[in-house]
C-alpha positions in Angstrom: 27.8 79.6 28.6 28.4 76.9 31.3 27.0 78.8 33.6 23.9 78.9 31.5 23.8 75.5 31.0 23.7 74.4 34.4 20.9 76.8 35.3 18.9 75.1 32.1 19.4 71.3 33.5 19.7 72.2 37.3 16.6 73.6 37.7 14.3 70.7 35.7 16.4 68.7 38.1 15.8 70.0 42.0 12.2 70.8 41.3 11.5 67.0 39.7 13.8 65.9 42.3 12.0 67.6 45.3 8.9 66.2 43.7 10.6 63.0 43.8 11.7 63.0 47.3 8.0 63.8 48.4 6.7 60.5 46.6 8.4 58.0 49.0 11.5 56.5 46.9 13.6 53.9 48.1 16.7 55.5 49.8 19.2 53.6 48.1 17.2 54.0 44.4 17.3 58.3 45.8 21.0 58.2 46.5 21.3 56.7 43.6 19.5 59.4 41.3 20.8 62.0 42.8 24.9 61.2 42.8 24.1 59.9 38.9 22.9 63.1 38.5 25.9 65.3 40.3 28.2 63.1 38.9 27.3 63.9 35.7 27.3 67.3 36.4 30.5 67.7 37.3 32.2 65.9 34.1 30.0 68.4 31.9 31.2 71.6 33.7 34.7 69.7 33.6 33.9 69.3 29.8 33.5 72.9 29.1 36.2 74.2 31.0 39.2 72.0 30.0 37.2 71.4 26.9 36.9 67.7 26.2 36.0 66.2 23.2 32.9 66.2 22.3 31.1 62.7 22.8 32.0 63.4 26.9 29.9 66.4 27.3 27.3 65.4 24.9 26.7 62.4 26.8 27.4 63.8 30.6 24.3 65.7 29.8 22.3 62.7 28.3 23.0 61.3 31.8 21.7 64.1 33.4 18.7 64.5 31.7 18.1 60.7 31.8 18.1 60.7 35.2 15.6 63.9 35.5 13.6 61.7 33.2 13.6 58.7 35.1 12.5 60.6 38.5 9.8 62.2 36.4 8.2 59.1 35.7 8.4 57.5 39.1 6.3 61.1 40.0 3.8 60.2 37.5 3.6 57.0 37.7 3.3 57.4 41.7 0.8 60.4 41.3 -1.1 58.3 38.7 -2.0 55.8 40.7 -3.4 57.5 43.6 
């Protein structure tokens, strides 16, 4: 089920995020994104393995997809106004 998980957010995430990349961020506002983004990550797979109680994982994932959300509108907001 973890597994699983990660395949449904990590996915959204590297194609967004290589879309992302290719629309000229800042470096620092990048970084920034992606280690969000791992960092989150990480506590949710720690969150199903040890398991932790439930508001953790719940919102280590609402991190994650925030920041998958947050690239996605740079993107269109960058593509937009070309």
């Amino acid at each position: 089920r973890g597994h699983l998980n990660d395949l449904e957010n990590i996915v959204p995430f590297v194609g967004i995020g290589l879309l992302y990349a290719l629309s000229g961020p800042e470096l620092s506002t990048a970084l920034l994104h992606f280690r969000i983004f791992t960092g989150a990550r990480i506590l949710h797979t720690f969150a199903y393995l040890i398991p932790l109680p439930q508001p953790g994982r719940g919102l280590s994932w609402a991190v994650g997809y925030s920041v998958t959300f947050s690239m996605a509108y740079k993107v269109l907001k960058t593509a937009w106004l070309l």
